[in-house]
Structures are given as C-alpha cells and as structure tokens.
C-alpha positions in Angstrom: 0.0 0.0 0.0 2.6 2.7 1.1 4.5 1.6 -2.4 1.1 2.2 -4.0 0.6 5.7 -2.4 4.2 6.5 -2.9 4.2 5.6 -6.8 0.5 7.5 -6.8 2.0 10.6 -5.4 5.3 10.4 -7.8 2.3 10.5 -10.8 0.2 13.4 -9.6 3.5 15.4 -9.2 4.9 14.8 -12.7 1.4 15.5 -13.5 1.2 18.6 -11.6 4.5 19.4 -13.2 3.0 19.0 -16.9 0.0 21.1 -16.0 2.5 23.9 -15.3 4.8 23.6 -18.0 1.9 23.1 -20.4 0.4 26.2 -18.9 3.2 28.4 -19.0 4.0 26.9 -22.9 0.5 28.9 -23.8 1.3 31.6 -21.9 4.3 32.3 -23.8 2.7 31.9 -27.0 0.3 34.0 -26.5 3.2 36.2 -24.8 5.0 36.2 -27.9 1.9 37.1 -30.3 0.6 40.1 -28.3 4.2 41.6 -28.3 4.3 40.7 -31.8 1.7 42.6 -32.7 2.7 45.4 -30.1 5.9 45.6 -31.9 4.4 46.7 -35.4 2.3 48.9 -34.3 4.4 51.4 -33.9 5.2 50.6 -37.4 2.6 50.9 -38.9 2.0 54.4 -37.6 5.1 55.6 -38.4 4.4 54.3 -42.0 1.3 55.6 -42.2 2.7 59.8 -41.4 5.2 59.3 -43.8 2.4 58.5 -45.9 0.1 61.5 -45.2 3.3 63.5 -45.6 3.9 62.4 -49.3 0.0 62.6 -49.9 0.1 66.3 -48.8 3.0 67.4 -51.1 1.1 65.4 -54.1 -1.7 67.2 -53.4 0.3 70.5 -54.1 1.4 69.2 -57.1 4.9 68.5 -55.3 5.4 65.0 -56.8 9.1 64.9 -57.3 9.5 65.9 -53.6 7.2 62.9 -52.9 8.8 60.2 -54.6 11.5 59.9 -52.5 9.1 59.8 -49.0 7.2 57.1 -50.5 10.2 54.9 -51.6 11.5 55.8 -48.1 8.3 54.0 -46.4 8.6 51.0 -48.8 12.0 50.4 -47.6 11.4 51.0 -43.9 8.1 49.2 -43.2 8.1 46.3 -46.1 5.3 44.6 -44.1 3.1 47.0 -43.4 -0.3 48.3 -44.9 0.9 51.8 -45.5 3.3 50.6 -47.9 1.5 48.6 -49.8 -0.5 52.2 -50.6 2.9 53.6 -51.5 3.0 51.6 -54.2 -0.3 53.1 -55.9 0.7 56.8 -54.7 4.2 56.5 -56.0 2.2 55.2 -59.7 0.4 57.9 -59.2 3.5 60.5 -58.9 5.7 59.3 -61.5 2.5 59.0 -64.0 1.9 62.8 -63.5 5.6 63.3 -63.8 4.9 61.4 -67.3 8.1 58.9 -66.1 5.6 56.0 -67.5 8.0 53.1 -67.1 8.5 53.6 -63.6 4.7 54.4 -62.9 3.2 51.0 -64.4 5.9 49.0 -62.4 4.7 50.8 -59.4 1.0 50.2 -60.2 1.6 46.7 -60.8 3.6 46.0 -57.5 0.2 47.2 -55.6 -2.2 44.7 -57.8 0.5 42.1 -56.7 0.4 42.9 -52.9 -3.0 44.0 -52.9 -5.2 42.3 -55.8 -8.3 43.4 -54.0 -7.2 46.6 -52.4 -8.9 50.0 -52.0 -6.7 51.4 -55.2 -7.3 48.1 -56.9 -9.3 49.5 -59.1 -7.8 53.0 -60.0 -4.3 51.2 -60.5 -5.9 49.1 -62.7 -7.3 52.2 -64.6 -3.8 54.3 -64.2 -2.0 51.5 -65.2 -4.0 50.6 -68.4 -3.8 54.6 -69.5 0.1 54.0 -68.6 0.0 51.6 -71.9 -1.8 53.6 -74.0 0.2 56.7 -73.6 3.6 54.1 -73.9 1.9 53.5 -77.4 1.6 56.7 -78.3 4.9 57.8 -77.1 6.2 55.0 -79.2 4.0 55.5 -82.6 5.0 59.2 -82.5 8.7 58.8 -82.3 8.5 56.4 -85.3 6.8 59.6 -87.2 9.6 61.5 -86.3 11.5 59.2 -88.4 9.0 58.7 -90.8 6.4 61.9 -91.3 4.5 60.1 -93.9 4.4 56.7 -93.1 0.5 56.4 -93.6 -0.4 53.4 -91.4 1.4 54.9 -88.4 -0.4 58.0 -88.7 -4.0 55.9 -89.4 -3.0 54.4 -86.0 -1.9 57.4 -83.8 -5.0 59.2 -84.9 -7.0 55.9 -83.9 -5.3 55.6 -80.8 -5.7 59.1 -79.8 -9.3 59.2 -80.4 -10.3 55.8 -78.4 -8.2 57.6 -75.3 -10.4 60.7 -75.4 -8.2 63.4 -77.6 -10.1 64.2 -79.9 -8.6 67.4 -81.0 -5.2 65.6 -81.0 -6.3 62.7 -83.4 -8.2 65.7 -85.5 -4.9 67.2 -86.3 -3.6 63.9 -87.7 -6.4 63.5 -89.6 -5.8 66.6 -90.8 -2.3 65.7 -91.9 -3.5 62.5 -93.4 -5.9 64.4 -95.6 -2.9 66.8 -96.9 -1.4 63.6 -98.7 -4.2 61.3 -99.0 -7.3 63.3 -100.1 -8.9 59.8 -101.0 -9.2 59.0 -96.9 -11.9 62.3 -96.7 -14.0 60.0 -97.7 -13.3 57.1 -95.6 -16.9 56.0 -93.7 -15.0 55.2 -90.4 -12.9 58.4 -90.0 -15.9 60.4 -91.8 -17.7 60.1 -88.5 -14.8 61.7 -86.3 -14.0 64.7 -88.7 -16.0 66.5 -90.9 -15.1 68.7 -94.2 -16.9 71.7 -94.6 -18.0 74.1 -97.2 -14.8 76.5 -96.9 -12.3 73.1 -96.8 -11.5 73.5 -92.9 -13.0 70.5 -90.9 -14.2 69.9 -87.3 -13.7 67.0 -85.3 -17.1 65.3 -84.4 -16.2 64.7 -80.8 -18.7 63.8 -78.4 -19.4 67.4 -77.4 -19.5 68.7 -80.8 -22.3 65.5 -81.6 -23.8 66.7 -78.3 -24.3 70.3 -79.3 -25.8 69.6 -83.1 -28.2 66.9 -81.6 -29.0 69.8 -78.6 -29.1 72.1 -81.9 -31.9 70.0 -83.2 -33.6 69.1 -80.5 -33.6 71.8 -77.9 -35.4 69.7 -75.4 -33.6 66.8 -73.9 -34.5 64.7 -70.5 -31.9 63.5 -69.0 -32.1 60.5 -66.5 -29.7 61.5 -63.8 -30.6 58.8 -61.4 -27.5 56.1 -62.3 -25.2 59.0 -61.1 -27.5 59.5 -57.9 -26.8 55.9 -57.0 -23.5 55.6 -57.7 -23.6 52.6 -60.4 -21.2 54.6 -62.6 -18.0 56.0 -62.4 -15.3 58.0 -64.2 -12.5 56.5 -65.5 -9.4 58.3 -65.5 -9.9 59.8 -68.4 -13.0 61.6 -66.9 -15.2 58.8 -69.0 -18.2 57.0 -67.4 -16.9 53.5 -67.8 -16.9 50.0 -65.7 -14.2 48.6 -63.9 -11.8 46.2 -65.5 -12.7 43.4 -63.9 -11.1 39.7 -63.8 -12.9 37.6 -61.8 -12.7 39.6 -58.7 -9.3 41.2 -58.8 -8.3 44.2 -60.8 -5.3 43.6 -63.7 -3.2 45.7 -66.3 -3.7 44.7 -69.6 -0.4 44.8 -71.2 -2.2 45.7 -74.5 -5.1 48.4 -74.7 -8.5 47.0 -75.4 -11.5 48.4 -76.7 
C-alpha cells in the first residue's frame, strides 16, 4: 500500500508538473503574439505619417519631392499596410511626372500585394492609360522618323481618339488628308471629322455630336438617377466607364482594349 501511495504521489507530481509547463507553454505563445503585434504597431503608424506626408505634397502638385518619402516607407516598413499604398501613390506621382515606365511598375507591385485593395481599381485604370500613352509615345517617335508613313499615322489618330483626344487625333487626320485626299471619304474616320463648305473640318467629338443633336432638339430629358446611385464612375480619363474586372481582382492589360 505505502509503495502504491508513494508511486500514486510520484504520478500526480509529474502530473502537476505537466500542467505547469503546459500552462506556461500557452502563456508564452500568447506572450509572444501580443508583443508581436505590439511591436508593429508602432510601425505601422510611423508608416502611415510618412504616408500623409507624401500625400500632402502630391496634393500640391509637389510630386518629385514625394517620390523619395514614399520609396523611403517602402524600404522602412516592407510589411506594413501603409506601404502597400505607396505603391499606388508612388504610380500615381511618376504617372503625372509622365516617367511611365516607372509608374506601371509601381502600379503593378500594388495589384500584386494588394489584388483586391482599395486602389485596386484606380491602379488598374492608371496602369492601363500607362500603356496607351507608352503606345503613343512610341507611334509618335517612329513619325519622327518617318512623317508620312500612312499606317502609323492611321494608328496614332486611332489611338488618340479611343483615349479621349479628340482634337489631337483631328490634327492627324488633318495631316493625313494633306497627302491622301482619297481617306476624306473614308466612312469610319468620316464620322470623327467632318469637311466643310470653306475646306476647314471639325472634329465630331462627343461634345460637338452633343451640341448639333441639342441644336436639333432643344429639349432633352436626361435621366440623372444612375449618377445619384452611384452605379457609374469616371475613369481616368474623366469617362463614365466600368471597372476592368477579372474575376474579382483588378489587372493591367499589357495591351489596350477596346
């Protein structure tokens, strides 16, 4: 019996001894996590006034002075939320600043950190107008080389005209018409510029359409209530448009499409 009791009391104390050490094992896990997440809070603030910092000189048009605070709070708080942001406000900086290349790297590095972000959406947008205007740059350098290559010209003027510059793609037109008379009559391009009586032309943008039509009809209804509700938006081009979408995150395309 007293070996019974002795060998009984040996178990409850090795027992007793688990209890402890299994108790003070959770403790310290849960020891370590809360000063985990302690430790990047501070972080994360710190991350976040940079940010405000660099948001406040973009919003006085002080971009060049802002690219260097947002690449600042990349490198200092990698795994934080602000800096994920940095990405989209540093696309946005170096598009203005019309540095493209850098701008749609940027843009992209947020889609990849943050596919279903807040700026998802608008660095999709930025970054798709960040190809166009790479295409353009491109198609007029070659017409620097070549004035009169005809099917560059065709496709600047296209170009132009499917991103929103109408006046732009007008004067290319216009150029196209100096050599090639034939292309005045052209059905597709007839219904973006028009020749007049006196030979000048006008470019049948979508203001110009909206002012004849007004012209004719004086009287127009217009339904304002998808704008009330907020169904639509503008694109960057100031367009009503819908998002690119891709199942349910936002992408670049690397090719305009329209």
């Amino acid at each position: 019996m007293r070996s019974f009791l002795q060998c009984r009391g040996i178990h409850c104390a090795v027992c007793a001894c688990a209890s402890v050490v299994f108790l003070v094992t959770i403790g310290g896990c849960a020891t370590t996590s809360e000063w985990e997440r302690r430790r990047s809070e501070p972080d994360e603030r710190a991350a976040r006034e940079a940010i405000q910092s660099a948001q406040r000189a973009l919003a006085v048009g002080e971009r060049r002075e802002a690219i260097p605070q947002l690449e600042s709070t990349i490198a200092r708080y990698p795994e934080t939320e602000s800096a994920t942001d940095a990405y989209f406000y540093l696309g946005q900086a170096y598009f203005h600043l019309r540095e493209y290349r850098e701008a749609i790297t940027a843009f992209r590095e947020y889609l990849r950190l943050a596919p279903r972000g807040r700026y998802a959406q608008e660095s999709a947008h930025y970054g798709n107008r960040v190809a166009i205007e790479l295409k353009v740059d491109n198609l007029r350098a070659k017409l620097e080389n070549n004035p009169d290559n005809l099917a560059t010209q065709l496709e600047l003027a296209d170009l132009l005209w499917k991103r929103g510059s109408y006046e732009e793609a007008g004067d290319v037109y216009r150029d196209v018409f100096a050599v090639h008379p034939e292309y005045e009559e052209d059905t597709a391009i007839g219904k973006r510029i028009e020749k007049q009586a006196d030979g000048t032309y006008v470019v049948l943008s979508p203001s110009e359409v909206l002012r004849r039509q007004s012209e004719a009809e004086p009287v127009v209804i217009i339904n304002v209530a998808s704008f009330k509700t907020g169904r639509h938006r503008l694109d960057v081009y100031g367009r009503i448009s819908e998002s690119t979408i891709f199942g349910d995150a936002y992408v670049i395309r690397d090719e305009p499409e329209y």
